[in-house]
C-alpha positions as a printed NumPy array, in Angstrom:
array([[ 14.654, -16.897, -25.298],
       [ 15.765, -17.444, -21.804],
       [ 18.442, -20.096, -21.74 ],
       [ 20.19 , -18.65 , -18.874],
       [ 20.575, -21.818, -15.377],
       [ 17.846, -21.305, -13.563],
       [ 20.273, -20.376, -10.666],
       [ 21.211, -17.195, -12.731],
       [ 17.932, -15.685, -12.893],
       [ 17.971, -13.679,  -9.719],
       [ 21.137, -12.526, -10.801],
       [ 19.735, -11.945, -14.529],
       [ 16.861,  -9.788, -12.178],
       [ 18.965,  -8.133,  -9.696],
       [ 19.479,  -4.75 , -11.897],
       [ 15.26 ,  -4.123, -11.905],
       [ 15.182,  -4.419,  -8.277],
       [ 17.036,  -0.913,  -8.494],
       [ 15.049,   1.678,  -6.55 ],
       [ 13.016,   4.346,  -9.165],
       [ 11.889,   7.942,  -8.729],
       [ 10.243,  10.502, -10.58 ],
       [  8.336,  13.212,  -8.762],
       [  5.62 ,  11.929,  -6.252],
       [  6.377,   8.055,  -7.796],
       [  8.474,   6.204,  -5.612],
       [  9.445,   2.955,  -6.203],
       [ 11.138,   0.368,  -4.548],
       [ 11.814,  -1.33 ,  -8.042],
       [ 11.557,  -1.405, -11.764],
       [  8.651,  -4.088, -11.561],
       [  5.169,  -2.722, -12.651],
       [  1.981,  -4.328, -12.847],
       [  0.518,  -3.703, -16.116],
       [ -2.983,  -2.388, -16.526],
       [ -5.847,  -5.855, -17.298],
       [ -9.215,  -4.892, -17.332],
       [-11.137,  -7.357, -14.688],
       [-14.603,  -5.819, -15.569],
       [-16.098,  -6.519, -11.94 ],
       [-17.203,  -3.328, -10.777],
       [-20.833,  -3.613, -10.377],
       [-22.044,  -0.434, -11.1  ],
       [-18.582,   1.297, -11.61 ],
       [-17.519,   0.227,  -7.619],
       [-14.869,  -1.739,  -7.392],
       [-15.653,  -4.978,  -5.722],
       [-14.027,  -5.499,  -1.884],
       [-11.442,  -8.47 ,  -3.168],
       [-10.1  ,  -6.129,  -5.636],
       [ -7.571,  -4.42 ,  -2.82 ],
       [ -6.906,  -6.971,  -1.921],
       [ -6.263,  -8.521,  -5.748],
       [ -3.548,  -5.52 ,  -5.988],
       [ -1.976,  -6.37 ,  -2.507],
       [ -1.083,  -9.854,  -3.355],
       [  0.584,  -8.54 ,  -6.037],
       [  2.347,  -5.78 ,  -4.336],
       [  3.629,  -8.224,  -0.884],
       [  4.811, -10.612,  -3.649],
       [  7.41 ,  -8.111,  -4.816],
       [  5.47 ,  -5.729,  -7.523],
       [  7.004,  -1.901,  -6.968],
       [  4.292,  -0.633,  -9.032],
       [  0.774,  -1.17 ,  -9.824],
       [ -1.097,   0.219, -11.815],
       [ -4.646,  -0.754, -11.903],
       [ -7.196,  -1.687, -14.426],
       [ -8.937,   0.348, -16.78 ],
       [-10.817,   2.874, -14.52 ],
       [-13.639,   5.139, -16.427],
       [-13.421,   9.117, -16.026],
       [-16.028,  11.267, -14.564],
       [-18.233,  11.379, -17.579],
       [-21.281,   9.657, -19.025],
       [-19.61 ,   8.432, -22.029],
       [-16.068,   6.987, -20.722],
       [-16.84 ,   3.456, -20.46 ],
       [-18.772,   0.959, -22.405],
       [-19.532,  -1.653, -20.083],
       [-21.256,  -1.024, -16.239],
       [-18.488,  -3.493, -14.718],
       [-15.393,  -1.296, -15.613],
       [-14.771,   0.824, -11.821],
       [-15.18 ,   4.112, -12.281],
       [-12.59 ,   6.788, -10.773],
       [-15.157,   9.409,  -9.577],
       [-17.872,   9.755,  -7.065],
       [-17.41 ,   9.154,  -3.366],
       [-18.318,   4.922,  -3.184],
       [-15.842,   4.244,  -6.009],
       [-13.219,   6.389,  -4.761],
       [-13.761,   4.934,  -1.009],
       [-13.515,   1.586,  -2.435],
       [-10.389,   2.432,  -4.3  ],
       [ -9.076,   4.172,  -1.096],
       [ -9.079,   1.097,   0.24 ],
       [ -7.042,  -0.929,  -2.37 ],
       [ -4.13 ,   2.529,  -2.251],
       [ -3.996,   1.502,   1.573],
       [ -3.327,  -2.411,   1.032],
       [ -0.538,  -1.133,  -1.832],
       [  0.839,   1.16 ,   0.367],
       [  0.523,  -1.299,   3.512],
       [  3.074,  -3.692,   1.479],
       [  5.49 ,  -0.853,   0.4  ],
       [  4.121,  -0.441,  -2.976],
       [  3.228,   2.519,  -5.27 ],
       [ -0.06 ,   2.783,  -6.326],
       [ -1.136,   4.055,  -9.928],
       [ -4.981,   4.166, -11.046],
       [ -5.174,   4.513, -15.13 ],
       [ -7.824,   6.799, -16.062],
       [ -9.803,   5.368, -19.111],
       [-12.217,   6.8  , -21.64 ],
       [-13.016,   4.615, -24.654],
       [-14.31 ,   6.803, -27.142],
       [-16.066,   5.169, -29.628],
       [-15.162,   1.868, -28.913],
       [-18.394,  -0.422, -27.799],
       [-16.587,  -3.415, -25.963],
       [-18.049,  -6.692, -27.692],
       [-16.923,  -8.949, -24.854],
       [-20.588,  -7.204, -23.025],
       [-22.144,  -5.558, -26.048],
       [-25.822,  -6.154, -23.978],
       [-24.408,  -3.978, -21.318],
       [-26.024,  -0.704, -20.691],
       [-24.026,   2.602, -21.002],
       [-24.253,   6.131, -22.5  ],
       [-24.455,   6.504, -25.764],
       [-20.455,   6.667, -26.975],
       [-18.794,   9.685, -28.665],
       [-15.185,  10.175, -30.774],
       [-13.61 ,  12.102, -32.663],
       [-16.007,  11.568, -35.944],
       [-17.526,   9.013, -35.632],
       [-15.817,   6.493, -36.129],
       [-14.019,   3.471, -34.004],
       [-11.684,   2.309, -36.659],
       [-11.606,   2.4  , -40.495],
       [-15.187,   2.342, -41.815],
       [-16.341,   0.725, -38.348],
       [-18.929,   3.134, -37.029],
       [-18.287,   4.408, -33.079],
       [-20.456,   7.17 , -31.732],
       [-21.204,  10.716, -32.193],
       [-18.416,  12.767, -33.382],
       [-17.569,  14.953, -30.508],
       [-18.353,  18.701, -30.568],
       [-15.962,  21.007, -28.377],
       [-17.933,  21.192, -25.222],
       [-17.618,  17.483, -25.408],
       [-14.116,  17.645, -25.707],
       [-13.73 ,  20.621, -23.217],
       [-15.874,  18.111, -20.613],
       [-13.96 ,  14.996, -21.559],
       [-10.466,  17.194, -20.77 ],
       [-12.11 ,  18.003, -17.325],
       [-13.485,  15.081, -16.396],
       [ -9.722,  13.436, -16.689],
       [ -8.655,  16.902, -14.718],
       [-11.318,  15.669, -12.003],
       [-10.187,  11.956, -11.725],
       [ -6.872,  13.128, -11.558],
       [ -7.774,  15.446,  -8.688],
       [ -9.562,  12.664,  -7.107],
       [ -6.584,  10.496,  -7.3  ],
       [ -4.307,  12.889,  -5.741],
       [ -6.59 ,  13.159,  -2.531],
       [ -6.765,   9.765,  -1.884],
       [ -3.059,   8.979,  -1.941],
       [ -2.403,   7.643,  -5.293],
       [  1.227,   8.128,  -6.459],
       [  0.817,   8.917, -10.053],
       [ -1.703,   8.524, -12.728],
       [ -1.469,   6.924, -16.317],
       [ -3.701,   7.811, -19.062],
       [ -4.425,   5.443, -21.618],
       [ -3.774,   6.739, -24.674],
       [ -3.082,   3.203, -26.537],
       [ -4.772,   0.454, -28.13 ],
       [ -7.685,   2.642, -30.25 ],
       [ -9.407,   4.471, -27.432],
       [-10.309,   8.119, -27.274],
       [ -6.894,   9.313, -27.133],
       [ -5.51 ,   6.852, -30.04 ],
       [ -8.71 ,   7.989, -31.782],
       [ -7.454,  11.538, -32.301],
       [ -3.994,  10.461, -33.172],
       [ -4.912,   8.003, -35.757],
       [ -5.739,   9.385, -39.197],
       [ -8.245,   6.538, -39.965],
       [-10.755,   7.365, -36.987],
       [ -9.616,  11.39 , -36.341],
       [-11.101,  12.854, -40.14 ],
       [-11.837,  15.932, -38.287],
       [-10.901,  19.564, -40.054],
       [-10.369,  22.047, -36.925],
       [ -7.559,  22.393, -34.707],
       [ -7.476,  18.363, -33.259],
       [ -7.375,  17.324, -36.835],
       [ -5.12 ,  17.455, -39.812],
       [ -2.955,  15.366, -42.009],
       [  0.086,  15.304, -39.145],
       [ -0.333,  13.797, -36.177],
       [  1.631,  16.336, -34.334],
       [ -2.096,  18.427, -35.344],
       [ -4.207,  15.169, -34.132],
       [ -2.214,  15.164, -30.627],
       [ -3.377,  18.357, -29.605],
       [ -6.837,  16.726, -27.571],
       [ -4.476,  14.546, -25.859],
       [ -2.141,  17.74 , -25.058],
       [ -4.738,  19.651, -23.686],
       [ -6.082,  16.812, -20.742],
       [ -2.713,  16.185, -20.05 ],
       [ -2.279,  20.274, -19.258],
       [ -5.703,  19.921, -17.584],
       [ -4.39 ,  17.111, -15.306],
       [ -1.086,  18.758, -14.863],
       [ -3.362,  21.725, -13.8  ],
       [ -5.316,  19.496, -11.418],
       [ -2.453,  17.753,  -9.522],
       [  0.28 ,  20.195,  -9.233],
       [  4.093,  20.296, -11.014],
       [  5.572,  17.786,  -8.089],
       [  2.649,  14.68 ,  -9.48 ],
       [  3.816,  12.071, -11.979],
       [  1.889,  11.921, -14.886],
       [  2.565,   8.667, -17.201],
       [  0.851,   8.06 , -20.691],
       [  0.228,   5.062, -22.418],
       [  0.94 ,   4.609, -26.153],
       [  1.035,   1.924, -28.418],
       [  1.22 ,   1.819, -32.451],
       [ -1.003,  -0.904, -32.804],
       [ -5.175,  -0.549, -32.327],
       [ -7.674,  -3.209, -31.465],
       [ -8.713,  -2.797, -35.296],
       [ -5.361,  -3.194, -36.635],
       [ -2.16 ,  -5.05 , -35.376],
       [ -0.316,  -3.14 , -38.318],
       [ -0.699,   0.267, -38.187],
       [  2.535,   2.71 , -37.308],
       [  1.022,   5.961, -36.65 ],
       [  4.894,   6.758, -36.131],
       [  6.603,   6.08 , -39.293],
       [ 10.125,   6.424, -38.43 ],
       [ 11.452,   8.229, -35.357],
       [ 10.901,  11.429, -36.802],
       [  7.506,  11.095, -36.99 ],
       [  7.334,  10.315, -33.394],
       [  8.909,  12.932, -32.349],
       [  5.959,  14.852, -34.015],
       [  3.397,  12.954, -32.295],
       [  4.814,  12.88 , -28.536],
       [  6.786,  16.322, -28.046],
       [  3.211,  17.828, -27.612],
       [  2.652,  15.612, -24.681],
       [  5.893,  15.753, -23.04 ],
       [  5.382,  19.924, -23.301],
       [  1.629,  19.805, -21.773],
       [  3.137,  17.821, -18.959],
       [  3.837,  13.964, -19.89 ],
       [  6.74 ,  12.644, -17.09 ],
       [  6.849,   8.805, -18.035],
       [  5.825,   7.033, -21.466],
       [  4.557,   3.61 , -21.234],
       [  5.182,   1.743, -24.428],
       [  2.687,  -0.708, -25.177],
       [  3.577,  -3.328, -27.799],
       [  2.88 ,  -6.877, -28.425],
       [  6.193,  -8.873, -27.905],
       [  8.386,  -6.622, -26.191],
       [ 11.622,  -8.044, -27.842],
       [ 10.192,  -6.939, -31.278],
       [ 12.883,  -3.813, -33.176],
       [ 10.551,  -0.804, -34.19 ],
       [ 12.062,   0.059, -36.711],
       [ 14.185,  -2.027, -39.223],
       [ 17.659,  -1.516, -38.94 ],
       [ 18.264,  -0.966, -35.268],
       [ 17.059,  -3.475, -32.173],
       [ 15.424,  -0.637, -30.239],
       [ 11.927,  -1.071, -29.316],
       [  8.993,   0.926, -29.511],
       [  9.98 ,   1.951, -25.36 ],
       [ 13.719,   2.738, -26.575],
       [ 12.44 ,   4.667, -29.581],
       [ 10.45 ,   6.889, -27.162],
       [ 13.447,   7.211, -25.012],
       [ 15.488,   8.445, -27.455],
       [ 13.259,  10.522, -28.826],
       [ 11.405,  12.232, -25.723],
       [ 14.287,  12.299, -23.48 ],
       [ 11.465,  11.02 , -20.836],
       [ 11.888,   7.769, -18.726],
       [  9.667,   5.057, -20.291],
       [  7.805,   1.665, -18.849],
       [  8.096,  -1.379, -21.386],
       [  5.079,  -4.34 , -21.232],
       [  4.429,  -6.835, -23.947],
       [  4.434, -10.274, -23.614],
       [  7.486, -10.106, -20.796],
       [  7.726, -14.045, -19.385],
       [  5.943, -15.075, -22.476],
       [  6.851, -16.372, -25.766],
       [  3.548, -15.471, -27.607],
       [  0.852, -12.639, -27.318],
       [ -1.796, -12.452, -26.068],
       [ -4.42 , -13.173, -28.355],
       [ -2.564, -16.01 , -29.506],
       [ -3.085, -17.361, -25.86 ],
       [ -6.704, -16.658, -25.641],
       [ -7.773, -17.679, -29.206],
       [ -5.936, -21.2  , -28.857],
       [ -6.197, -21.288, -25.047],
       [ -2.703, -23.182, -24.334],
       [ -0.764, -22.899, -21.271],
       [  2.027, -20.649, -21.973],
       [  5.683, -20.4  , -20.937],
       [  6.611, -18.349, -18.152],
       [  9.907, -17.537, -18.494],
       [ 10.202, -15.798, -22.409],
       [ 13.05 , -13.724, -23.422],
       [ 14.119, -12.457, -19.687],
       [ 17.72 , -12.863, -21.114],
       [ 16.408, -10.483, -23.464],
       [ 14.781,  -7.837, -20.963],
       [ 17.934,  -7.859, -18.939],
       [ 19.593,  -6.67 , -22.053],
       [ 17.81 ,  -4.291, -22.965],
       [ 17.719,  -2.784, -19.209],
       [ 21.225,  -2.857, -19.418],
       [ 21.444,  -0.966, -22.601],
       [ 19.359,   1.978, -21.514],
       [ 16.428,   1.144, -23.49 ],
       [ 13.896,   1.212, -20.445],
       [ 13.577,   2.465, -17.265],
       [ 10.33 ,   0.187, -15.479],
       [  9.116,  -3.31 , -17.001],
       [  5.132,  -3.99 , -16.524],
       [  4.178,  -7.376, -16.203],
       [  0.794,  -8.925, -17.15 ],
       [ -0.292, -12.069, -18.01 ],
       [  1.905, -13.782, -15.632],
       [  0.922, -11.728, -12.511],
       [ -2.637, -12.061, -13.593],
       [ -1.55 , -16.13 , -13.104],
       [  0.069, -16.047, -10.714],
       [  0.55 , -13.159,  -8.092],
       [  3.858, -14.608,  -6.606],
       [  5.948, -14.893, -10.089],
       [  8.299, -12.952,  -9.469],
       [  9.18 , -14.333,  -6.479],
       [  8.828, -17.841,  -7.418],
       [ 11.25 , -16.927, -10.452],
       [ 13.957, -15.016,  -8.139],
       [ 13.89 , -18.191,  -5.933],
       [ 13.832, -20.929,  -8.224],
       [ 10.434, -22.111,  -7.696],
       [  9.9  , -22.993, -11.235],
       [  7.615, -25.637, -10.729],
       [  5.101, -23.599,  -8.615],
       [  4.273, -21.583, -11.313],
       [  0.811, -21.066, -12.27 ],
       [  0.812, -21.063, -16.216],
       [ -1.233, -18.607, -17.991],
       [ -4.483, -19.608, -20.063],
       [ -7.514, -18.718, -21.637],
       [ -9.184, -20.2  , -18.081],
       [ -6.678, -17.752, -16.364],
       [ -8.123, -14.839, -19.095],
       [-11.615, -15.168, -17.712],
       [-10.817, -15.339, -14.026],
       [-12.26 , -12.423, -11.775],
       [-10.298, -13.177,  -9.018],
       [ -7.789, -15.69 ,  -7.817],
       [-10.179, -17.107,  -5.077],
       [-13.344, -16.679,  -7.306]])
């Protein structure tokens, strides 16, 4: 918990504003946006306030963004028809356009490429799509999602991220992520419960179950060249369980990411729920520090930073939320080693200017985060 004068907390900041460079990402800070699905692409465009969305974020101080949840160019990769797609020449021209108002205010600019797999997204269940695919079947334990994928599915799902990745190159962007977190198609194969497949992307370890995941990240690395940063999202936890560790103990995770950092992974980004949270009992690393250690690749940390609860907790009970959680903790942590970016998210999707406000002691111009916040397309919507 932040306890720190509110005149300190530039000072707490001051390490993060520390320039950052790997490959073609180069960043004037530590400070990401993280990823938030907006889901107001109409037809898989991204709607005309949405550059401008990302550039209020970037002139506020924001080294990084990386954008929303943007659907590969397949049939299958989304569930919904208002998640942007990354392919075909009016999305990319519309996301052209928000990689020029990025780069306009000095920022880096970061698309993450999306496929869901067999998860049907029951915030727009009504909403039309193609009809899903996964590993076997399945979206979680027992919960039914898709067609299990045969290989030419797998070998077109591996170059449709190739393609997107392409695409992003041309236009400017200065790295992609890949989310491979939070029970989509990538967390599909590494988890036991939804990957029951007996060829080569199954098996009982999940250094077997991360060979799908290798193979687009070769096929990107293939796509965009040695000198392109590649970043891939992980978490432990799925949308169908909070719980699960599909990394036991730090051995185990060795198993499941050395695979990826071989094919061609540069950055991890470690996606758990409260960011202050130990991994593992007996040592106050994180999941972020964990992959650190193990990988020997810089990593991005996001969950919950400027908050004292998650974010279900926030949406389910719909209270206002402090905006100032545990940065005595972050700064910590930074200083220790443990990370190398921070992503922010709720609090930027508030209120674009947080950081700044923080830095200069405009406490009481905060916007607080709630559910109302949640369900807002836009700031000026």
């Amino acid at each position: 918990m932040t306890t720190a004068p509110l005149d300190d907390l530039a000072a707490l900041l001051a390490p993060l504003h520390a320039p950052f460079t790997c490959k073609s990402l180069k960043a004037p800070n530590r400070f990401c946006m993280a990823p938030m699905s907006r889901y107001f692409a109409p037809g898989g465009v991204l709607r005309s306030e949405g550059a401008e969305y990302y550039r209020r974020r970037a002139a506020a101080g924001i080294g990084t963004i990386i954008t929303e949840g943007t659907g590969v160019a397949i049939d299958h990769t989304v569930s919904a028809d208002t998640v942007p797609i990354f392919a075909g020449a009016e999305p990319l021209a519309a996301w052209k356009d928000a990689v020029n108002a990025v780069h306009a205010e000095g920022g880096m600019f970061v698309p993450q490429l999306w496929h869901v797999g067999g998860c049907a997204d029951f915030n727009y269940p009504d909403s039309p799509h193609a009809p899903l695919v996964s590993p076997s079947g399945f979206a979680g334990p027992d919960v039914p999602g898709g067609r299990a994928m045969t290989d030419r599915d797998i070998a077109d799902t591996a170059a449709a991220f190739a393609e997107s990745a392409r695409a992003a190159k041309a236009i400017g962007c200065d790295a992609i992520e890949l989310h491979g977190a939070h029970g989509y198609i990538f967390d599909q194969f590494f988890w036991d419960k939804t990957n029951l497949r007996s060829d080569r992307y199954g098996g009982p370890d999940i250094g077997d179950r991360a060979t799908f995941a290798a193979e687009v990240v070769a096929a990107c690395r293939a796509a965009v060249g040695e000198d392109f940063a590649i970043i891939f999202r992980v978490s432990q936890w799925k949308t169908y369980d909070y719980d699960v560790k599909l990394a036991r103990d730090p051995d185990e995770m060795h198993r499941w990411l050395d695979p990826l950092v071989r094919a061609g992974v540069d950055i991890f980004h470690a996606s758990q729920r409260r960011f202050w949270e130990p991994e593992y009992a007996g040592n106050p690393k994180n999941l972020g520090g964990w992959i650190k250690e193990v990988t020997g690749k810089p990593v991005i940390t996001v969950g919950s930073i400027g908050m004292d609860r998650d974010l279900m907790q926030d949406f389910v009970e719909g209270i206002s939320s402090p905006m100032l959680g545990r940065l005595e903790d972050l700064a910590e942590m930074f200083e220790r080693g443990e990370f190398d970016l921070v992503a922010l998210g709720r609090v930027l999707l508030a209120d674009p200017e947080w950081l700044e406000k923080v830095e200069q002691r405009r406490i009481d111009e905060l916007t607080p985060y709630d559910r109302a916040t949640a369900l807002k397309q836009y700031e000026h919507d």
